[in-house]
C-alpha positions in Angstrom: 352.8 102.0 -97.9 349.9 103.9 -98.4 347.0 103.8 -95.9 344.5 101.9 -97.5 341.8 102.9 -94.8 341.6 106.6 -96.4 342.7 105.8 -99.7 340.0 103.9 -101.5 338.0 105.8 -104.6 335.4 108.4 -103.0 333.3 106.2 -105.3 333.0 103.0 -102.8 331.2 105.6 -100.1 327.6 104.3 -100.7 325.8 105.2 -97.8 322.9 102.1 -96.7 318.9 103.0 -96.8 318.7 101.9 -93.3 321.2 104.6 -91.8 320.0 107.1 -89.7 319.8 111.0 -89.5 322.4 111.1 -87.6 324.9 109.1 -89.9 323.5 110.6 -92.8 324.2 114.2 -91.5 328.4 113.5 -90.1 329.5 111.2 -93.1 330.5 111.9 -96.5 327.7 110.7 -98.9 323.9 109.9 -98.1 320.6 108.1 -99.9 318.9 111.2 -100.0 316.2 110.2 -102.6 314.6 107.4 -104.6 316.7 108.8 -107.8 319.2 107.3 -106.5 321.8 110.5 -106.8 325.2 110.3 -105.3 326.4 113.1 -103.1 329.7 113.8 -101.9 330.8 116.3 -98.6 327.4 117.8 -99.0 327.6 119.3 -102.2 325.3 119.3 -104.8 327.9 117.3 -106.5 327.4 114.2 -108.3 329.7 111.4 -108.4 329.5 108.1 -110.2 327.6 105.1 -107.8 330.0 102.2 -107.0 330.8 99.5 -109.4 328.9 96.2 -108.9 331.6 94.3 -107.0 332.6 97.5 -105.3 333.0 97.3 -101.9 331.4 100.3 -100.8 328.3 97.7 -100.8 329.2 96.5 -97.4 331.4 99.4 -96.4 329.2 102.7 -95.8 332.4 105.0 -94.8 335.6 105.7 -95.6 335.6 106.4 -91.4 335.8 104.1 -88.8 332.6 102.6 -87.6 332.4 103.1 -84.1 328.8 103.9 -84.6 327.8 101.0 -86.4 329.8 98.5 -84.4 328.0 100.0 -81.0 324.5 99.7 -83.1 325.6 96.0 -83.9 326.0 95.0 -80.6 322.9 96.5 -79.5 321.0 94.3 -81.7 322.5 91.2 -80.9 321.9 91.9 -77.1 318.0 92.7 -77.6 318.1 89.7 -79.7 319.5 87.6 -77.0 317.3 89.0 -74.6 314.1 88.5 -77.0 315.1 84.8 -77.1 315.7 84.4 -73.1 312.1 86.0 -72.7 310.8 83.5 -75.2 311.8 80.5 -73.8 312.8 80.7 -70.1 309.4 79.0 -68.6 306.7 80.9 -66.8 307.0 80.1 -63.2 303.5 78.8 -61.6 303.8 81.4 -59.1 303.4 84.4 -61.8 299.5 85.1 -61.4 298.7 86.1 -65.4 295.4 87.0 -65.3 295.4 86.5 -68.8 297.4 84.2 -70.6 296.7 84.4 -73.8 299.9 87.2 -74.8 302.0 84.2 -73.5 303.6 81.2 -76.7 301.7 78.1 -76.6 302.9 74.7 -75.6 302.3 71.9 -76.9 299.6 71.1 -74.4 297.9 74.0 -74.8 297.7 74.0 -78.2 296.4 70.4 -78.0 293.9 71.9 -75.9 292.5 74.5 -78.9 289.4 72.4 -79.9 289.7 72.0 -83.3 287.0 69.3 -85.7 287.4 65.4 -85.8 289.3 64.9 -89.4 287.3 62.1 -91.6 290.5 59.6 -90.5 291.9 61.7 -88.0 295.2 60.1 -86.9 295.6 62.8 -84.1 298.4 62.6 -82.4 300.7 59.7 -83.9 303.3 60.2 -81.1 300.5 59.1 -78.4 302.2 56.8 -75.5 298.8 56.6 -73.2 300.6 53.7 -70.5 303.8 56.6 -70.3 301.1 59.3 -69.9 299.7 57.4 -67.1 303.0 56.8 -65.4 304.0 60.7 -65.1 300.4 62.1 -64.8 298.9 59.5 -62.1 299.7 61.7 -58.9 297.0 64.5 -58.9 298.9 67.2 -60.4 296.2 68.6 -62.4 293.6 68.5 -59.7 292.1 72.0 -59.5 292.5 71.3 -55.4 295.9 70.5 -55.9 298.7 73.0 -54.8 300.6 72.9 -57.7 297.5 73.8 -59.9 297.7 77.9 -61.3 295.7 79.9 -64.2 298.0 78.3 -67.0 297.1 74.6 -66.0 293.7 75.9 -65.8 293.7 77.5 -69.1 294.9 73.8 -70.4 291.7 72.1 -69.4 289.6 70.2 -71.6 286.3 71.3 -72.1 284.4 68.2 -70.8 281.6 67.0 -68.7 279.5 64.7 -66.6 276.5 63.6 -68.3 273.5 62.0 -67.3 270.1 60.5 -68.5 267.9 60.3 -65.3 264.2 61.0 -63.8 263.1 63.0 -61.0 262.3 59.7 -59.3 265.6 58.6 -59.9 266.8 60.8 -57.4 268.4 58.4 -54.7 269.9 56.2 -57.6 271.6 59.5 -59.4 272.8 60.5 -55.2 274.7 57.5 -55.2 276.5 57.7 -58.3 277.3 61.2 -57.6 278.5 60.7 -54.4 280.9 58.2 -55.1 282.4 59.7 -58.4 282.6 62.8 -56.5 284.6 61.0 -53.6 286.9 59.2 -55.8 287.5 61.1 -58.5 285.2 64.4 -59.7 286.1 66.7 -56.1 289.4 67.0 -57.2 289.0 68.1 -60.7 285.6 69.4 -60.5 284.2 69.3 -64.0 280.4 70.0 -64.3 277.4 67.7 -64.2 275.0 68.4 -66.9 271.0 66.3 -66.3 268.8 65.2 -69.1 265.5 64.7 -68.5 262.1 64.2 -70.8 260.6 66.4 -68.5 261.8 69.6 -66.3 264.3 68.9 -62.8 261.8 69.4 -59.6 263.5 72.1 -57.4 264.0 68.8 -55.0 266.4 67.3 -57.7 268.2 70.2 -58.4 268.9 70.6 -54.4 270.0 67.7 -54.0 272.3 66.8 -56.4 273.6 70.6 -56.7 275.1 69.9 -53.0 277.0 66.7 -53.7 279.5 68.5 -55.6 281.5 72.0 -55.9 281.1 72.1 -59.7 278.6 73.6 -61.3 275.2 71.4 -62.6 273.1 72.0 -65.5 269.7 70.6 -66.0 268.3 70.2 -69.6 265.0 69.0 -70.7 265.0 66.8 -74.0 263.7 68.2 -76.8 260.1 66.2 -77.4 261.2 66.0 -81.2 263.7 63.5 -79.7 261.6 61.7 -77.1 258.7 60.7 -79.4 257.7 58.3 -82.2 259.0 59.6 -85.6 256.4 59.8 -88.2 257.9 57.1 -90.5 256.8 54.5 -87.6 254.0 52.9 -88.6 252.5 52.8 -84.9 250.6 49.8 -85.3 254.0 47.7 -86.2 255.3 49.4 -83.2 252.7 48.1 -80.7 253.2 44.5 -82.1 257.2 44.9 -81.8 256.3 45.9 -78.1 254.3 42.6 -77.2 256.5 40.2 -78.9 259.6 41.2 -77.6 258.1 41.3 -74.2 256.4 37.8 -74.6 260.3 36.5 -75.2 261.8 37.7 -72.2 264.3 40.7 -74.2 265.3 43.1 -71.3 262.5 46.2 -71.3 261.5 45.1 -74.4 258.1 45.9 -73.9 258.9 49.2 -72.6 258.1 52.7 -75.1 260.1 54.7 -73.2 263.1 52.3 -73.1 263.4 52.6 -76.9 263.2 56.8 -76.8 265.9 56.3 -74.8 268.1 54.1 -76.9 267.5 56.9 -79.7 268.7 58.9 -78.1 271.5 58.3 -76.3 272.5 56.7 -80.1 272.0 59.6 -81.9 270.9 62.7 -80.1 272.4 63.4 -77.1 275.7 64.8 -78.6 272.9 67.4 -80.9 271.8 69.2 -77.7 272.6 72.5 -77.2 273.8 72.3 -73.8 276.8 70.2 -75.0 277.7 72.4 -77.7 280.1 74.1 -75.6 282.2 70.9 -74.3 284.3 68.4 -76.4 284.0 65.2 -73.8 281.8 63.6 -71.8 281.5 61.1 -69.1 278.3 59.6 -69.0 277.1 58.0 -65.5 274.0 56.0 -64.8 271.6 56.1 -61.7 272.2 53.0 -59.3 275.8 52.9 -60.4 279.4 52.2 -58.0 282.5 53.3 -58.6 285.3 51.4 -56.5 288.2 53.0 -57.1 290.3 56.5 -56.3 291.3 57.8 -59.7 294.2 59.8 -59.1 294.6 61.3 -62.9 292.7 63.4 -65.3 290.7 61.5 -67.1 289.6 63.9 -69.5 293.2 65.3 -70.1 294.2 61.8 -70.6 291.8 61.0 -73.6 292.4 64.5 -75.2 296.5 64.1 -74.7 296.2 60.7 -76.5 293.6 61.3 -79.0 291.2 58.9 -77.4 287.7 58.5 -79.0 286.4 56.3 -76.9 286.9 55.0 -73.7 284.9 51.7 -72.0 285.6 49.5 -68.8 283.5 46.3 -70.8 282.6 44.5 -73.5 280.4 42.0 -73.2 277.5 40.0 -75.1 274.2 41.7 -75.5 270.9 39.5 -76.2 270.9 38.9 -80.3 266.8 38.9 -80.1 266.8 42.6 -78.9 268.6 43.9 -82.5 268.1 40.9 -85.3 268.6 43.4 -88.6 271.4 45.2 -87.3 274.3 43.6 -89.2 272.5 43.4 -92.0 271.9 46.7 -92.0 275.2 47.9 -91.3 276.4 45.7 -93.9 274.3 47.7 -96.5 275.6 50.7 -94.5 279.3 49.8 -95.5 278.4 49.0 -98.8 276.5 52.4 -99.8 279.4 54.6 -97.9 282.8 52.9 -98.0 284.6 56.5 -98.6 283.1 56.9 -94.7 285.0 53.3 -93.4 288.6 54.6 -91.5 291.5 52.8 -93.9 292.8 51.4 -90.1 289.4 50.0 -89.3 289.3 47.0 -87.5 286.0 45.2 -87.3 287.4 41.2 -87.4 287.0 41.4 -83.6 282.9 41.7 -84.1 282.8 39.1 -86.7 282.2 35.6 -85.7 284.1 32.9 -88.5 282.4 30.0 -87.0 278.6 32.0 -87.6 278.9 32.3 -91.4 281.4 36.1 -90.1 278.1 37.3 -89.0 278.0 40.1 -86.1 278.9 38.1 -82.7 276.9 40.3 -80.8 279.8 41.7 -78.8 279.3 45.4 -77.3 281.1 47.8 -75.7 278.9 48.2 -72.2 277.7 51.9 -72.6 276.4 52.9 -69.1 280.0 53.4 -68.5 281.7 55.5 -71.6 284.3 58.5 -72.0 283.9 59.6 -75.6 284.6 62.6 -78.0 281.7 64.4 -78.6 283.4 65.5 -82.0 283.5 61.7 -83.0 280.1 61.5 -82.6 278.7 64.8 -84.6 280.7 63.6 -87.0 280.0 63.2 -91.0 280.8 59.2 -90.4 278.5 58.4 -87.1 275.8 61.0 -88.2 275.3 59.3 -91.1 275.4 56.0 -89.8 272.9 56.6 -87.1 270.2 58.5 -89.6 270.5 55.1 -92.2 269.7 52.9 -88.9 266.9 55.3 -87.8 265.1 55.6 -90.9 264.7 51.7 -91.0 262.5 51.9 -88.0 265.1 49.2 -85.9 264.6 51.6 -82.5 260.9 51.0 -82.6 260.9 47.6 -84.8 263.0 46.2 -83.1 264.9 46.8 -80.0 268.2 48.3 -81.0 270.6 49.6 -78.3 273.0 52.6 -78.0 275.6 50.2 -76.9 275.8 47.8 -79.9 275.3 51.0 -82.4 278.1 52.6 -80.0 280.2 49.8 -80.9 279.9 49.4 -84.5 280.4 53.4 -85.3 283.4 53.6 -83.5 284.7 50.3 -85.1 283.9 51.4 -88.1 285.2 55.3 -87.7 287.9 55.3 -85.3 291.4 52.8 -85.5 291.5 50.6 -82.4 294.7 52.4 -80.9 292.4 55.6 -80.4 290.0 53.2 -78.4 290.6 52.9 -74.6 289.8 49.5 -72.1 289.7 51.8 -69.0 291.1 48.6 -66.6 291.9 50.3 -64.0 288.2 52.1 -63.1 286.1 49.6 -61.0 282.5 50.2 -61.9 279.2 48.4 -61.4 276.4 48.5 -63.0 273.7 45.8 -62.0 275.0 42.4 -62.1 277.9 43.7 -64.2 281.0 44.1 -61.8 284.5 45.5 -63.0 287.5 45.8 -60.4 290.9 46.2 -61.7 294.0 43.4 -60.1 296.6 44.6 -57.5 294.4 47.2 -56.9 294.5 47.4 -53.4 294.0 49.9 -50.9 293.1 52.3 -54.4 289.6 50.3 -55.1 287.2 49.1 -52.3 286.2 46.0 -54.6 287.4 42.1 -55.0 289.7 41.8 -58.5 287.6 40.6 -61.5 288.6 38.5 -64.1 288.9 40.1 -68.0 285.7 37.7 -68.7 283.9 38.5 -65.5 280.9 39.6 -67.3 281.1 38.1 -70.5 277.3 36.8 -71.5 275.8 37.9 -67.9 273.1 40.2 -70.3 271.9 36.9 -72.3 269.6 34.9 -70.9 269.4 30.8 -70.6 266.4 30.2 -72.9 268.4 32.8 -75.9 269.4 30.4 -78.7 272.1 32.8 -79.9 275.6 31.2 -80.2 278.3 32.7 -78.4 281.6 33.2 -79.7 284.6 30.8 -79.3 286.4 33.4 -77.4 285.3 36.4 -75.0 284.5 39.8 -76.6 287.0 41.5 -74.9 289.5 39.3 -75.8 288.7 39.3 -79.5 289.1 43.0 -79.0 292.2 42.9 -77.3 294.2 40.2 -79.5 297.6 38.4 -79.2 298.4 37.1 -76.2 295.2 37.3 -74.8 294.1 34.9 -77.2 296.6 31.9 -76.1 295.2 28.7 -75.0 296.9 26.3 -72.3 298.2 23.3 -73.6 296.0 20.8 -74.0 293.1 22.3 -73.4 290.6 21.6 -75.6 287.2 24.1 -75.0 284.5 20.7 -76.0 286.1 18.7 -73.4 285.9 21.7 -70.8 281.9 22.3 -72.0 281.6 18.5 -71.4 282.2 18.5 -68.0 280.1 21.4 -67.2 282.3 24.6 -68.0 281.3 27.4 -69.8 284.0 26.6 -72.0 286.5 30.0 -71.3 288.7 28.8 -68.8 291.7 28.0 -70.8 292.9 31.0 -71.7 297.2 30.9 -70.7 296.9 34.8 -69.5 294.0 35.4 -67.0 294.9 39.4 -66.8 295.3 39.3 -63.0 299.1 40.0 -62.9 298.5 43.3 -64.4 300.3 46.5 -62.6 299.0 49.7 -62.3 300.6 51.0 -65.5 300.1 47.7 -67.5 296.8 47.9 -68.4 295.6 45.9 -70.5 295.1 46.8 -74.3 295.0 45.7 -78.3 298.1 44.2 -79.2 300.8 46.9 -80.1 299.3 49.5 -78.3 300.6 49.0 -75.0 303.1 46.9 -73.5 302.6 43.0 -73.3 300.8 41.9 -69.9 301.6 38.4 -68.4 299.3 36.5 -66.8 299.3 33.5 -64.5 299.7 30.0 -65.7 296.0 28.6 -64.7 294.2 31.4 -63.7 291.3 30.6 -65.9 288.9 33.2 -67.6 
C-alpha cells in the first residue's frame, strides 16, 4: 500500500500566512507575496494552488509537524495561564499601589459614578435585608484589619453634611461626637459645614478634633441665602406676621425660610459637593443611640437607594397650604418627568376629597443620592415651586418638598425606612426593637411620633392611619378584630391603637419596609400603635 503520508499531489502543500521564517525557509512551498505565487523546493517554479476542497488548506506540509504541534501546545498553555491570572482572586495582602491595571468586579464597577437615568431601575437584583445580613460585621471599616487598597478603591464617594452657625457650636459637638462614636470612627468619611457666613477659627478647632476624617467648611453663596427678586417684599413681611400670629413653628422667622430654600433646592448645587455622590445630613442638638456596625453609604449605593429616612410623620398643614395644588399642576404640565412605578397613594388622603395628607418624610435625619437630586425631574420640580413664591408666601419646608420629589421620581423599593438607627431630634425619638446592648435608647413604637409637629389648636384632619404605615402597606395596615377606631376616639384615644402588628417583634435583619420589598414582619397581638 502506498504511503499516503508522502504521496499526496505536491499541489496540497499550501504553506499558511501565519508561518514563520523559520518554517517558511526548511519546508517545501511558502506565501512569499500578496500575488499569491506558488513555489515549490525553492525554485522559481510555479505550480498550480490547491483545489478548493483540497486539503492542503489545513495541511501546510507534506512533513510531519513536530513544529506546529510543539507551537500548539504552547498556545494552549499561555492561554491557560492567561485565564488562571484572570480569575484567581487578588489576595488582600498584595499591596497594589494602584489598582486600576487590575479587571473590575462587580462592586467596583458599581462603584464608577455614573448619572441618575430619568427612571433609573438600577440595580433590579437589589436584596438590601441579605445585604445587611452578610455586611453587618464591620468589614468595610477603614479601622478594620481586613480593610486593604482594593476595598478602599471600592468606596463610595460620600459625606457628612451639615447646615449650622458659629453659635451652634456645642449643638454640632454633640452630634458629632456621638455619630463619630457609633458609627463615623470606623469608616471615616468627611464632614463638610455650611454656613451663611465664614467658620470662626474656634469652630473649625473644635469640630476638626472630634473626628480623624477630614472637615470642609463652606460659606453659602448669598444668591442662595437671600430674597429672590420675584418676591414682592411687602407680601413677604405680611406672610411673616400671620404665620407667626397662628402659632406655625418659626413661622415668623426670615432666616428659617432661606434655609428651607435651600436645603430644598440648593444644597446639592454647591460646589463643594460636586465631588461626592451621597450625603448624610446631621443636625445640631441631635442623638444618635445606636452602634451602626455596616456601611451605610455602601449599603445605599449596593442597593440603589435614593433615599433613606428613620420617620415620617405629620407636619403642620398651615405652614405649606398651596403645596398640593401646586404639585398637582406640577404633574399635570410634566407627566413625561413622573417614574412609570410611582407610588404617591400613600400621600393621598381618600377620606379629604384624595388631597395631600400632609405626611413627610422627617428630613433632619436623611441619606440621599445627590444625583437624584441634580436631577432633570427634582430640578425642575423645585424651580416650578420656587417661582410661585411658596418659601417666602408661605412657609414651605424641605421635608414635605423632600417627600413629594422623591415620590414622585423614585419607585418606593429604592426608598429606605432606616429602622434600625435610633435618632432624636427634639421631641421626635426613634429607637429600633430588640435592640439591646447595640442602642442606648428605650424601643419606640412605628407611630411614636406620628402628629408630635401639629399642634392642638391646628384644625387639619389627620389621616385614618399613620404616615408610616400608609407608606409601608400590607400588613402593617391590619386592624384587630373588632376594633372600631370611633369607639377608641370615644373613650379618649388618639384613635391608632388597633393596628394587629405593632412592629416591636422585629429582628435585626427584619426591618421593616413597603410590602414586597422585604420580608414580612410579625408583630404582637395587642401591642398597640
Amino acid at each position: 500500500m502506498p504511503n499516503l503520508r508522502f504521496s499526496k499531489p505536491e499541489s496540497f502543500a499550501r504553506a499558511s500566512p501565519y508561518q514563520s521564517p523559520y518554517y517558511s525557509s526548511h519546508h517545501s512551498s511558502t506565501y512569499s507575496s500578496p500575488s499569491s505565487s506558488w513555489y515549490q523546493n525553492g525554485k522559481n517554479e510555479k505550480k498550480a494552488p490547491p483545489s478548493k476542497w483540497s486539503p492542503a488548506r489545513y495541511l501546510s506540509s507534506k512533513y510531519p509537524t513536530l513544529y506546529q504541534t510543539r507551537r500548539s501546545i504552547l498556545v494552549v498553555v499561555i492561554f491557560i495561564c492567561a485565564l488562571v491570572v484572570l480569575f484567581t482572586p487578588v489576595p488582600t495582602t498584595w499591596g497594589f499601589s494602584s489598582t486600576s491595571h487590575l479587571p473590575r468586579s462587580p462592586l467596583q464597577q458599581s462603584a464608577v459614578s455614573e448619572p441618575v437615568s430619568k427612571h433609573g431601575t438600577g440595580n433590579t437584583n437589589a436584596d438590601p435585608v441579605k445585604w445587611l445580613r452578610e455586611n453587618s460585621d464591620n468589614r468595610h471599616a477603614v479601622t478594620g484589619q481586613g480593610f486593604n487598597k482594593l476595598m478602599a478603591s471600592t468606596k463610595p464617594k460620600a459625606a457628612l453634611i451639615s447646615l449650622v452657625r458659629n453659635q451652634e457650636l456645642d449643638g454640632i459637638i454633640q452630634s458629632m461626637t456621638q455619630l463619630e462614636y457609633h458609627w463615623n470612627h470606623k469608616y471615616q468619611y468627611p464632614w463638610v459645614f455650611f454656613n451663611d457666613e465664614p467658620f470662626n477659627d474656634e469652630f473649625k478647632r473644635a469640630t476638626q478634633n472630634l473626628t480623624s476624617a477630614r472637615c470642609y467648611y463652606e460659606v453659602v453663596p448669598v444668591d442662595h441665602w437671600s430674597l429672590p427678586d420675584w418676591i414682592d417684599e411687602g407680601r413677604f413681611m405680611n406672610s411673616l406676621e400671620y404665620l407667626g400670629a397662628i402659632g406655625v413653628g418659626k413661622g415668623w422667622m426670615i432666616s428659617y425660610r432661606h434655609m428651607c430654600r435651600w436645603n430644598s433646592g440648593f444644597f446639592y448645587k454647591h460646589p463643594r459637593l460636586q465631588e461626592f455622590d451621597f450625603y448624610w445630613r446631621v443636625e445640631p442638638d441631635v442623638h444618635f443611640f445606636c452602634d451602626i456596625d455596616y456601611d451605610v453609604f455602601r449599603f445605599v449605593r449596593d442597593n440603589n437607594i435614593k433615599y433613606g429616612f428613620t420617620m415620617n410623620i405629620l407636619d403642620d398643614a398651615r405652614s405649606f397650604p398651596s403645596l398640593w395644588s401646586r404639585t398637582l399642576a406640577f404633574i399635570n404640565a410634566h407627566p413625561e418627568l413622573m417614574h412609570p412605578e410611582a407610588d404617591l397613594d400613600w400621600l393621598l388622603d381618600p377620606y379629604n376629597g384624595g388631597d395631600y395628607n400632609n405626611c413627610q418624610f422627617f428630613s433632619n435625619f436623611e441619606v440621599g443620592d445627590l444625583r437624584f437630586f441634580r436631577g432633570k425631574a427634582n430640578e425642575k420640580y423645585f424651580n416650578w415651586l420656587d417661582r410661585g413664591g411658596g418659601f417666602y408666601y408661605e412657609r414651605f419646608g424641605d421635608a414635605p418638598i423632600h417627600t413629594l420629589s422623591v415620590a414622585m421620581f423614585v419607585p418606593k423599593n429604592e426608598i429606605w425606612y432606616f429602622r434600625d438607627i435610633g435618632y432624636q431630634h427634639d421631641i421626635n425619638r426613634h429607637c429600633p426593637p430588640n435592640s439591646a446592648p447595640r442602642c442606648d435608647c428605650e424601643p419606640t413604637s412605628v407611630d411614636e411620633n406620628f402628629y408630635k409637629l401639629v399642634p392642638l389648636e391646628s384644625p387639619q384632619k389627620k389621616p385614618a392611619d399613620t404616615c408610616i404605615r400608609q407608606f409601608l402597606g400590607g400588613d402593617w395596615l391590619a386592624k384587630k378584630q373588632n376594633w372600631d377606631q370611633s369607639a377608641e376616639r370615644a373613650f379618649g384615644g388618639d384613635g391608632y391603637g388597633g393596628y394587629a402588628v405593632d412592629g416591636f417583634a422585629e429582628g435585626p435583619h427584619q426591618l421593616a419596609q413597603p410590602a414586597g420589598r422585604g420580608p414580612k414582619v410579625l408583630g404582637k397581638e395587642g401591642g398597640g400603635g
